[in-house]
C-alpha positions in Angstrom: 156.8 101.8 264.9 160.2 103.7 264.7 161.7 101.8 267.4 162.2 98.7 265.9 164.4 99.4 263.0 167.0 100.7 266.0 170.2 98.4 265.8 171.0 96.1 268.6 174.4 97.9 269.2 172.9 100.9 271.0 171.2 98.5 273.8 174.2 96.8 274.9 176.9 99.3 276.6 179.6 99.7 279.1 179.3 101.8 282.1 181.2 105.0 281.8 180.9 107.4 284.9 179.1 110.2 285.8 181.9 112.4 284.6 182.8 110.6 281.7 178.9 110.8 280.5 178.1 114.9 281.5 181.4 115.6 279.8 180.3 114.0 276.5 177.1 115.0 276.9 177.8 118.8 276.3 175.5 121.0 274.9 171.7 120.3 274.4 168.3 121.0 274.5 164.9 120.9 276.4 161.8 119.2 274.6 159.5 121.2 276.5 155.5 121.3 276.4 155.5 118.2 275.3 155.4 114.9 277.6 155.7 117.5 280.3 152.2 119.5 280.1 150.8 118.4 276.7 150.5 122.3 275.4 152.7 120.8 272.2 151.8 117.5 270.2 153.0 114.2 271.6 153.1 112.9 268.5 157.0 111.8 267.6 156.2 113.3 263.9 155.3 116.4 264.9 158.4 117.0 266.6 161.2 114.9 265.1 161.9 118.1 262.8 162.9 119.4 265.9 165.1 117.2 266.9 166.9 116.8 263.4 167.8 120.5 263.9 169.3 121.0 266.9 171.3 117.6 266.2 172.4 119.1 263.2 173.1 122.6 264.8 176.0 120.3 266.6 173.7 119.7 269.9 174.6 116.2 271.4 171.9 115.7 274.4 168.5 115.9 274.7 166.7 116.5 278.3 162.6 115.0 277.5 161.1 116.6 280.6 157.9 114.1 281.2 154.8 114.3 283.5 153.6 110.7 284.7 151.5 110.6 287.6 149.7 114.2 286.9 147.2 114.0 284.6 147.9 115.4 281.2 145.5 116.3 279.0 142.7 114.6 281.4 144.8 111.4 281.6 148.1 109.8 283.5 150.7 107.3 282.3 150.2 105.5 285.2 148.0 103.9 287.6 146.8 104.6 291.2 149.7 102.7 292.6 152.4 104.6 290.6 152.8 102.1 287.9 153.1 102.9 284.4 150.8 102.0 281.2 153.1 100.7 278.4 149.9 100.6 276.4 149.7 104.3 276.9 149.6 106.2 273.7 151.6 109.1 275.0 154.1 106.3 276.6 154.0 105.0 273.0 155.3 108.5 271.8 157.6 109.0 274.3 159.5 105.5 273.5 159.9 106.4 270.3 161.3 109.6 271.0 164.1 108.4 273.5 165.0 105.7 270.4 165.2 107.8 267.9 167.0 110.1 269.8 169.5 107.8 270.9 169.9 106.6 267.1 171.3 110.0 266.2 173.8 109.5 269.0 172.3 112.4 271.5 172.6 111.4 275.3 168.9 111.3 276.8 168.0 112.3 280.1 164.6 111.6 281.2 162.9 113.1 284.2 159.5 112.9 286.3 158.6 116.7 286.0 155.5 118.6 287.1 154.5 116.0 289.2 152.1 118.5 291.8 150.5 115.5 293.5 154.0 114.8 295.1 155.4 118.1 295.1 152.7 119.8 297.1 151.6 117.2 299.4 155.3 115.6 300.3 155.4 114.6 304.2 157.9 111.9 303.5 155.3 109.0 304.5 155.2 105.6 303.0 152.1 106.3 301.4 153.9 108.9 299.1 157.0 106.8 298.9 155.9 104.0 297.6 154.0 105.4 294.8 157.2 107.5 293.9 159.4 104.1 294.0 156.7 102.2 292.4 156.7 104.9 289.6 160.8 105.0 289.0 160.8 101.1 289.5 158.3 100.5 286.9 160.0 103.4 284.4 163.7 101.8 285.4 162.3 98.2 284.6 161.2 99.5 281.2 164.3 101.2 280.3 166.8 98.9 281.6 169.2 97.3 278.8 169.3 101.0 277.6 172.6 102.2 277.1 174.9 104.6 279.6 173.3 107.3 277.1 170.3 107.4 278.7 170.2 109.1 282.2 167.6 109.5 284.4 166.7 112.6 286.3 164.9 111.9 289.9 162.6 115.0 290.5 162.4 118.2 288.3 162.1 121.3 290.4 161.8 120.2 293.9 159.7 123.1 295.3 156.0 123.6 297.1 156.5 121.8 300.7 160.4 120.7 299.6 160.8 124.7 299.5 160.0 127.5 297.0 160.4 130.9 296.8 158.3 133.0 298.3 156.0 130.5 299.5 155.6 128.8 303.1 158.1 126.6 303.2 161.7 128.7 301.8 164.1 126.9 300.1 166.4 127.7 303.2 163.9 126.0 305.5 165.0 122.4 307.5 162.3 120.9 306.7 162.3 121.5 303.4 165.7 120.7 303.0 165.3 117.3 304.4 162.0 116.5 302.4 164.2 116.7 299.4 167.0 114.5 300.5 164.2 112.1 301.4 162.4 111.8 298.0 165.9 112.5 296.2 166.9 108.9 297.8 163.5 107.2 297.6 163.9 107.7 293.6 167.6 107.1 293.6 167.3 103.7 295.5 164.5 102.8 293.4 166.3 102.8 290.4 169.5 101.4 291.8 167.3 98.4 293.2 165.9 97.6 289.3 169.8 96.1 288.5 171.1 95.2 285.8 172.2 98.7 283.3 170.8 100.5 286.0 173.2 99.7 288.8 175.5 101.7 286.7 173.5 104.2 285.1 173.8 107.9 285.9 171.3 109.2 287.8 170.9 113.1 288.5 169.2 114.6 291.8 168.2 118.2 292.1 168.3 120.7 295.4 165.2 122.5 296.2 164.0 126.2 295.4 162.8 124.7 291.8 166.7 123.1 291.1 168.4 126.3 291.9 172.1 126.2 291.5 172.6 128.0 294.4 170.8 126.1 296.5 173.3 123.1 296.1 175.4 124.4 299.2 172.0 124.0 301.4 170.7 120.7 300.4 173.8 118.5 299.6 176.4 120.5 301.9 179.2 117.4 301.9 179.4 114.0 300.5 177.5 112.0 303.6 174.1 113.8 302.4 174.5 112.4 299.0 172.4 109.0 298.0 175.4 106.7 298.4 177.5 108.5 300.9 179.6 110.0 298.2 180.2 106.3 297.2 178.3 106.5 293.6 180.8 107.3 290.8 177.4 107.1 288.6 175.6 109.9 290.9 175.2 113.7 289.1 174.0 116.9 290.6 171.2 118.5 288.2 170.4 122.1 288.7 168.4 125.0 286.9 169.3 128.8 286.2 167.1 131.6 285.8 169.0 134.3 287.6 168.3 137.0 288.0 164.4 136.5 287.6 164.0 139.9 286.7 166.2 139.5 283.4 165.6 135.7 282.7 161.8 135.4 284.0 158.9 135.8 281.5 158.2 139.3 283.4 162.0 140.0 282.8 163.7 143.2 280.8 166.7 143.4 279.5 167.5 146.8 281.2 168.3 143.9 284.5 170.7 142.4 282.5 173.6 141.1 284.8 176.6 141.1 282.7 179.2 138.4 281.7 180.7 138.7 285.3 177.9 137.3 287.7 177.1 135.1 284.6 180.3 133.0 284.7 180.7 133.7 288.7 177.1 131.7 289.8 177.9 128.8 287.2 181.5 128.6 289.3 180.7 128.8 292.6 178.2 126.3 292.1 181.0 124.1 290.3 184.2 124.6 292.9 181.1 123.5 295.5 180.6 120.1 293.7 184.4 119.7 293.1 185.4 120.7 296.7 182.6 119.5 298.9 180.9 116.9 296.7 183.7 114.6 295.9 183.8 116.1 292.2 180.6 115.2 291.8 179.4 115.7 287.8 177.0 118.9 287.6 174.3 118.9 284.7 172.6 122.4 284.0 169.3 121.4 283.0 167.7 124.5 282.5 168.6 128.0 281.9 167.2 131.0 279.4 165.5 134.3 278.9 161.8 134.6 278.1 158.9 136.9 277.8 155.4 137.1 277.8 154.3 140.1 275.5 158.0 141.5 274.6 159.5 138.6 272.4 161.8 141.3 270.6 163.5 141.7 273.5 165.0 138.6 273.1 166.7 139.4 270.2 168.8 141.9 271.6 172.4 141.9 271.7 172.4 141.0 275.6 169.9 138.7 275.4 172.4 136.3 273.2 175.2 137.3 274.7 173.7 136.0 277.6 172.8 132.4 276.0 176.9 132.9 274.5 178.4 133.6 278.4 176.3 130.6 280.1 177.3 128.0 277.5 180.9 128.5 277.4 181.1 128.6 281.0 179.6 125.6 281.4 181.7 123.5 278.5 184.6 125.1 279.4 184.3 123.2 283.1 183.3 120.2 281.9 179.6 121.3 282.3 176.9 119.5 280.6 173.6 121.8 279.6 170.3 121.1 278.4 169.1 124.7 277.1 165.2 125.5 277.7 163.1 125.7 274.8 159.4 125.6 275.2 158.5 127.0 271.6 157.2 129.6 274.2 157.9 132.1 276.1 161.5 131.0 276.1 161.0 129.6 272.5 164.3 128.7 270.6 162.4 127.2 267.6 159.5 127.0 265.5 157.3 124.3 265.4 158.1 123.0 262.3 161.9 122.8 263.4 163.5 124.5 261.1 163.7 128.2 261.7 165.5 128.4 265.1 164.1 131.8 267.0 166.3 135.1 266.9 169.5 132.7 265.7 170.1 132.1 269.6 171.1 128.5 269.3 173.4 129.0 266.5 175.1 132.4 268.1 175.3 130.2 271.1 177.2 127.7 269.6 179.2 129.6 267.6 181.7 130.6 271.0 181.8 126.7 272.5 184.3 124.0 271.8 181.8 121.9 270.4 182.8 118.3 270.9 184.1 115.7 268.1 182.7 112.9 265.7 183.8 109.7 266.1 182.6 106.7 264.6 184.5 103.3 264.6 184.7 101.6 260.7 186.2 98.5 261.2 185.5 96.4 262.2 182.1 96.1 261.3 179.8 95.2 264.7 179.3 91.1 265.2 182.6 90.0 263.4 184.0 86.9 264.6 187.7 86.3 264.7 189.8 83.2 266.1 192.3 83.8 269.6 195.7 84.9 267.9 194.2 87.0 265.1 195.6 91.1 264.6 192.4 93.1 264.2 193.1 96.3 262.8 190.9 99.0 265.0 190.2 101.7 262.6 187.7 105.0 263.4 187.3 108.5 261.5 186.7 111.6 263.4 186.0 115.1 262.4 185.7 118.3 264.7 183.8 122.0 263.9 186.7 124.8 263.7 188.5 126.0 265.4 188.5 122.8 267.6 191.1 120.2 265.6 191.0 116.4 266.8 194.1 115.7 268.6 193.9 111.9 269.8 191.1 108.9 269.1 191.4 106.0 272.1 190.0 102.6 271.6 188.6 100.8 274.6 187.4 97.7 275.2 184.7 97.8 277.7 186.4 100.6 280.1 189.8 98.8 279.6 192.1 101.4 277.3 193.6 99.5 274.5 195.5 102.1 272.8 195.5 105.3 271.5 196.6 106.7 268.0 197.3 110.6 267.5 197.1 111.0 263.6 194.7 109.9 260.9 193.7 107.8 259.9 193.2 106.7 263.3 194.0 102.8 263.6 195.1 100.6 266.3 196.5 96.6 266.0 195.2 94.8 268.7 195.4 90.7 269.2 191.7 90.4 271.6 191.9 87.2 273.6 188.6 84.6 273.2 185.5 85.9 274.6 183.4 89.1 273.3 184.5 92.5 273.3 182.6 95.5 273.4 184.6 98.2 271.4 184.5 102.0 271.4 186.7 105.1 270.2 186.9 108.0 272.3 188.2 111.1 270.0 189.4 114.2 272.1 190.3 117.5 270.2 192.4 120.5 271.4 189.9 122.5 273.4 189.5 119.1 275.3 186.4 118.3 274.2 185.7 114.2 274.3 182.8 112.4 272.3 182.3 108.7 272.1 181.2 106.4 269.5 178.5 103.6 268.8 179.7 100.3 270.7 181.1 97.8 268.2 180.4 94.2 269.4 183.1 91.4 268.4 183.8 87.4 269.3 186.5 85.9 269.4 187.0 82.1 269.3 189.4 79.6 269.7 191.8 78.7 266.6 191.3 75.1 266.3 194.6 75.1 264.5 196.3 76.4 267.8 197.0 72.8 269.8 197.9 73.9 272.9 194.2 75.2 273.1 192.4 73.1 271.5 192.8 70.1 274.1 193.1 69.5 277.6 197.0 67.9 278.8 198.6 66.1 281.6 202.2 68.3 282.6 204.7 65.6 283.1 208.1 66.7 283.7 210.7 65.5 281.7 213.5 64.8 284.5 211.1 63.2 287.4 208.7 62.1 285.5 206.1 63.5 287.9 202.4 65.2 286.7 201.8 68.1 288.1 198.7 69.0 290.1 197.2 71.2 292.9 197.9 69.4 296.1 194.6 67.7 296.8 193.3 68.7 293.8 192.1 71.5 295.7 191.3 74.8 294.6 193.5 76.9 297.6 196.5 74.8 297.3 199.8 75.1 296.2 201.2 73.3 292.7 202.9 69.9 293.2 203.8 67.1 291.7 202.9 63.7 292.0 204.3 60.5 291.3 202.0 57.9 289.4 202.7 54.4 288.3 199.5 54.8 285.5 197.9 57.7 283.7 195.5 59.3 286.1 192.0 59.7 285.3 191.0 62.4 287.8 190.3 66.0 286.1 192.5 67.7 288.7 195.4 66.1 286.8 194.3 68.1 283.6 195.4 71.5 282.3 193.9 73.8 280.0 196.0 76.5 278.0 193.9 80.0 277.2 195.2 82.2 274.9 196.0 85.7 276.9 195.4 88.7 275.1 198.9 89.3 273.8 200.3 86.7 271.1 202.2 84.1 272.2 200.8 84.0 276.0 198.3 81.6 277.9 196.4 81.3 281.1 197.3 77.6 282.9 194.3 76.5 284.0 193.0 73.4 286.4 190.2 71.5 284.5 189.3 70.4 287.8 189.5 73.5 289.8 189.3 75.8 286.9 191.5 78.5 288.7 194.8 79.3 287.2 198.1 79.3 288.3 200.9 82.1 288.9 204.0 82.6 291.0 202.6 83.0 294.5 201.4 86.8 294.8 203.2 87.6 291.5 206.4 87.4 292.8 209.9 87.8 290.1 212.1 86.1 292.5 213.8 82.6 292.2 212.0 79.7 294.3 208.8 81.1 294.3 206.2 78.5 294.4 203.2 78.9 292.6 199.5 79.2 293.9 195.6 79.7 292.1 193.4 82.5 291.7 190.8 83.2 289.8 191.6 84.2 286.3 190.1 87.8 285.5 191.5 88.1 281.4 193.5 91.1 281.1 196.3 92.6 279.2 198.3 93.9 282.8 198.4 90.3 284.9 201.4 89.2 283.6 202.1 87.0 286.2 199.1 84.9 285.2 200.7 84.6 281.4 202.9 82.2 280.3 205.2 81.4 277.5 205.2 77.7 275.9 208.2 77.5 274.6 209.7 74.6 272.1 213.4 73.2 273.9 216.1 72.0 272.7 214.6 68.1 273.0 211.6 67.8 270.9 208.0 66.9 272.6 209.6 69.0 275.4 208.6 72.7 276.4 209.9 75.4 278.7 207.1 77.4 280.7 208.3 80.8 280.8 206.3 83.3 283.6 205.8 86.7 281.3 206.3 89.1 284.4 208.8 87.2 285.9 210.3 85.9 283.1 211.5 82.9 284.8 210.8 79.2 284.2 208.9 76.5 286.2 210.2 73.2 287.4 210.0 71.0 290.8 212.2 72.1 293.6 215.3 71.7 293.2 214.4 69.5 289.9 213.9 67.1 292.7 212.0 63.6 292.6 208.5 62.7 294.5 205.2 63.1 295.0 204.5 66.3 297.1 207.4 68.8 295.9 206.4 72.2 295.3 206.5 73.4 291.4 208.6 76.9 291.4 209.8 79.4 289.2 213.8 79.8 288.3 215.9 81.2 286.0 216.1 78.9 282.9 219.0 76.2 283.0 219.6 74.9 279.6 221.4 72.0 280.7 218.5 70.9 283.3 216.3 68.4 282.3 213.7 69.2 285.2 212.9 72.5 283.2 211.4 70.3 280.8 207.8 69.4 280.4 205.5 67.3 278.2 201.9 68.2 277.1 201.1 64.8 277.2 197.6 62.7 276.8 195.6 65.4 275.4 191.9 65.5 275.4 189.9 67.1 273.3 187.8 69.6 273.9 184.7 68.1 272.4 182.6 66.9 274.9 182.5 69.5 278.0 182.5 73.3 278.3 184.8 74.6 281.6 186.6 76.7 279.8 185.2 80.0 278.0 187.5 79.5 275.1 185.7 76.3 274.3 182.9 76.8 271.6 181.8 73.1 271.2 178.7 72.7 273.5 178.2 69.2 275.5 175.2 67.1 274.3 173.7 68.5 278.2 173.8 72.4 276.7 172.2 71.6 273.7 168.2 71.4 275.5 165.3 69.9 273.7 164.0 73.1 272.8 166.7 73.9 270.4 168.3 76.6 272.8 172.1 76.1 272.8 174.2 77.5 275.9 178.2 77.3 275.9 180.4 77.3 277.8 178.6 76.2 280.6 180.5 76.3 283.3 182.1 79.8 281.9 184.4 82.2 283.0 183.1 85.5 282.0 180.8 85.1 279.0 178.3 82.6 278.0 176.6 82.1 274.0 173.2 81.4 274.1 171.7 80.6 270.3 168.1 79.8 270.3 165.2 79.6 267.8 163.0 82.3 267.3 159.1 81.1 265.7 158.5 84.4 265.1 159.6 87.9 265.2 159.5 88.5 268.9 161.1 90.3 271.7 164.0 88.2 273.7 164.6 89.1 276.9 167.5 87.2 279.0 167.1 87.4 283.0 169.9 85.9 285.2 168.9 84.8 288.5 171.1 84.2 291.7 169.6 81.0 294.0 168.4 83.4 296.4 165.7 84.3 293.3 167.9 88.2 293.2 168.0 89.0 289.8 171.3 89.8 288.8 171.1 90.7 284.7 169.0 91.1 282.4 169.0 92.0 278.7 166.2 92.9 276.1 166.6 92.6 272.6 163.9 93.5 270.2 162.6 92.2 266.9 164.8 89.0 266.4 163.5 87.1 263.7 164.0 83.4 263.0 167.6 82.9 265.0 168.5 84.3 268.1 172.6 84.3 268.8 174.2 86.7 271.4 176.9 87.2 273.9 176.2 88.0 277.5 179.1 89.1 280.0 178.9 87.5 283.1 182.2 88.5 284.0 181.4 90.8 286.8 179.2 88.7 288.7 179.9 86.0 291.5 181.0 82.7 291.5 178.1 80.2 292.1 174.8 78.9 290.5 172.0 80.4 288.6 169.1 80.2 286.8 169.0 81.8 283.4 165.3 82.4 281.8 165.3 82.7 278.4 161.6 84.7 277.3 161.0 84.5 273.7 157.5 86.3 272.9 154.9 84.1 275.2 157.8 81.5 276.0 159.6 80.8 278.8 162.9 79.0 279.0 164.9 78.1 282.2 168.0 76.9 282.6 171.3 76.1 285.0 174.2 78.5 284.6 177.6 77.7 286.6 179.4 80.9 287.0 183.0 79.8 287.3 
């Protein structure tokens, strides 16, 4: 099967918005008669031709309009209840297609389409609404460590009893109306519910009157009728054109041709709706064309593409995703052997858009490993189709800009602190016109040859000879010192240094309460004392990020705050247990701004910190399966054996039994060794289940 020769890096992914992912969607196609009806092979052979060319042609999205519940071709992808068959042949097809599409870098939006049995018979009961949240539950679960380049699409077309033209229940009609905000929000919470990608994923919701642009106004009038209140940066607005019918229809002529004015002025309105009304809310056109039944030449006229021309720029030019409709058809815009598009519409079409950049990153190559200090040279290529020129390449770490380079060859130096970084470029040309490129996963690891990190210390200041320590040893307190007549043996008296992410910083941390320490609020003035907080690694808290720097006395340091750029010592450089540690301006001639690292420990036998990559003899399980660190921060290693090629999946589990994550990674062989970021989830305990083929692993996670 296609799918597994896919690379890992397309399954793991950061979440861009709803705006950020229609904008680099752009232009793109419908796979129609397909999953959708069945009048077209299923087969992802038959059609891959198809999608070669119009990724070729410069298309970058791909809309795969799919039937599930209806029955297709005398059978359903899923069962009574609403829950789908993975052993499904057509489900089998239609895997493969979203993979290989996502392998040539399209974005993917997948849909429930015809669906009649919902459509028709809607009354907003339970009976209906759990089927259609079993149905997007069960598709979510399937899809969920896809990347932010899949999107999912709640309900093609709400019409029949949600409101259709010229039928009993208008478009225009309450009840109607509501219906659709109703099965818009089942589907919508649904997929929300599933966690893990797809609390961030975009999801798109249609007004009624079969997706009508116009009727956006009547459905979602204002942000409170949105799922989410507004709320839901990752929400999108997905809406059809075929106006005016009597042009665009199957039964149209080109004598009702509209012109380029009412063209560009529906596609607005629609637009200064969701910007003004909608809280900017992104607006994918999902369908829009001209067919015919019996007069096909007609749609070779001059109108007819200047008609595809109008509605494509319009839309790019306002940020405006599309997805064009091609049914090989009536609206046909290829052959079935994909490589003869109809009439040249899709190329004339094209041909007037700023069609958005290439960008691919080249270095470094994806699953390097580099130690905490180390330069790494970011390096991308990125081309554009005249007359668009590339103007500026970005590189990002997660969603966290790290720089941005404006000539080529497009490189960026950048010193990553320890953990693993998901890497992207984002290239922008002149017509502004973004595109994004394949995630590049790195790790980075502690230098052994750094000491300061490579062993736990006691701070003992040079003039009172006091350690320093959070009052209590208590997470909330204030930094003291306190005066000892041996070495303490309690953790809280130990300090860890992390290397920040710019050279020659470090994060202070507590071993003990594992938060670290700044000036109190992030204050620059004199006499501040310091305080904890939970360290969140970041190249902007600079009060978090000190300087060790070498005095004039050797074995002593001064601890310089970065934001502050003042210097820590006990009040007043005063003597006993119980004075506050404070930041001043440096004194040369004051021995209380001195401090020794003293009694190190090495950090070889426990994991608090997520710098640390030795595991404790606890991590390392008798199954083989080796977690570090453990506590951690805001990423944890697991490397397991794999007995044969299999399918891991990695599920993270609060104590309330909520899951929380989970990952899927497919066709590991032999050795299994990967990354996850827990950075964004809570403080507390968890069980981590490790499924390896038939096998189950569990284990105890401490999220510091």
């Amino acid at each position: 099967m296609f799918y597994v020769c896919l690379t890992l890096s397309i399954f793991n992914s950061y979440s861009q918005t709803a705006k950020e992912v229609v904008k680099d969607m752009g232009s793109g196609f419908n796979l129609g008669n397909v999953f959708d009806n069945g009048n077209k092979s299923t087969t992802f052979t038959s059609f891959k031709p198809i999608i070669d060319s119009y990724a070729a042609a410069g298309m970058t999205n791909i809309r795969i309009p799919t039937t599930w519940y209806d029955y297709v071709g005398g059978t359903r992808l899923t069962d009574v209840n609403g829950n789908i068959d993975k052993t499904h042949p057509r489900f089998i097809e239609l895997v493969k297609t979203v993979d290989y599409a996502l392998s040539k870098g399209l974005y993917v939006v997948l849909n429930t389409h015809h669906e009649h049995w919902l459509k028709d018979n809607y009354n907003g009961s339970a009976y209906y609404n759990t089927i259609f949240a079993n149905l997007w539950t069960s598709i979510a679960n399937h899809f969920k460590a896809y990347p932010s380049k899949l999107a999912f699409e709640v309900l093609n077309e709400p019409e029949g009893v949600m409101g259709q033209w010229g039928e009993a229940v208008l478009p225009t009609a309450q009840s109607g109306i509501l219906l659709t905000r109703q099965i818009n929000k089942v589907g919508y919470d649904a997929i929300r519910a599933t966690g893990g990608n797809n609390t961030t994923r975009i999801v798109m919701i249609s007004p009624n009157g079969q997706a009508n642009d116009s009727q956006i106004e009547e459905v979602y009038p204002n942000v409170s009728t949105l799922p989410g209140g507004g709320s839901d940066k990752y929400l999108a607005m997905h809406v059809h054109s075929y106006d005016p019918w009597n042009f665009c229809g199957q039964t149209g002529t080109n004598a009702s041709y509209p012109g380029v004015t009412q063209i560009k002025n529906d596609i607005t309105v629609c637009n200064t709706h969701a910007q003004n009304n909608l809280g900017g809310i992104a607006i994918h056109y999902g369908e829009f064309g001209v067919g015919r039944i019996t007069n096909q030449a007609e749609r070779s006229a001059t109108v007819v593409k200047e008609y595809y021309q109008t509605f494509a720029k319009a839309c790019i030019d306002l940020g405006i995703a599309f997805s064009v409709w091609d049914d090989r058809g009536w609206f046909g815009l290829i052959n079935d052997a994909g490589n003869a598009f109809t009439y040249n519409l899709v190329p004339n079409m094209l041909s007037v858009i700023n069609r958005a950049p290439t960008v691919s990153i080249t270095a470094p190559a994806t699953g390097s490993n580099y130690t905490s200090g180390t330069s790494v040279t970011l390096t991308a290529t990125a081309t554009d189709t005249a007359p668009g020129t590339v103007t500026s390449v970005s590189f990002y770490d997660g969603t966290t800009l790290i720089g941005t380079d404006t000539t080529s060859p497009y490189t960026y130096n950048w010193t990553p602190s320890a953990g693993s970084h998901s890497i992207t470029a984002r290239a922008t040309d002149n017509g502004g016109a973004t595109a994004t490129s394949a995630i590049v996963t790195i790790t980075v690891t502690t230098s052994s040859s750094d000491a300061f990190t490579s062993s736990y210390f006691h701070l003992i200041n040079k003039y009172t000879a006091d350690y320093m320590r959070p009052t209590g040893g208590n997470a909330t307190a204030f930094i003291t010192q306190y005066e000892e007549t041996t070495v303490p043996t309690l953790s809280s008296y130990q300090w860890e240094f992390i290397a920040a992410p710019v050279t020659g910083y470090y994060y202070i941390v507590n071993r003990y309460t594992g938060k670290a320490i700044q000036p109190t609020g992030g204050s620059t003035v004199d006499n501040t004392n310091l305080s904890q907080t939970t360290l969140v690694t970041s190249t902007t808290n600079t009060e978090l990020q000190w300087a060790i720097e070498t005095s004039d006395e050797a074995n002593y340091y001064w601890i310089k705050n970065r934001k502050s750029g003042r210097y820590i010592r006990p009040t007043g450089g005063t003597n006993g247990t119980g004075i506050e540690i404070v930041q001043n301006t440096l004194n040369t001639t004051y021995s209380s701004f001195k401090w020794s690292l003293a009694n190190p420990v090495a950090k070889t036998t426990t994991a608090k910190s997520s710098t640390t990559k030795i595991a404790s003899p606890e991590e390392i399980v008798s199954t083989g399966t080796i977690i570090y660190p453990n506590p951690a921060y805001d990423s944890i290693k697991i490397v397991t054996p794999v007995e044969k090629t299999a399918t891991v999946s990695i599920m993270l589990y609060n104590f309330s039994g909520n899951l929380v994550l989970s990952k899927e990674f497919r066709d590991i062989q032999n050795n299994f060794e990967e990354s996850i970021d827990i950075n964004n989830i809570p403080t507390g305990n968890y069980v981590l289940k490790i499924k390896k083929g038939n096998t189950v692993e569990t284990h105890k996670i401490i999220k510091k």
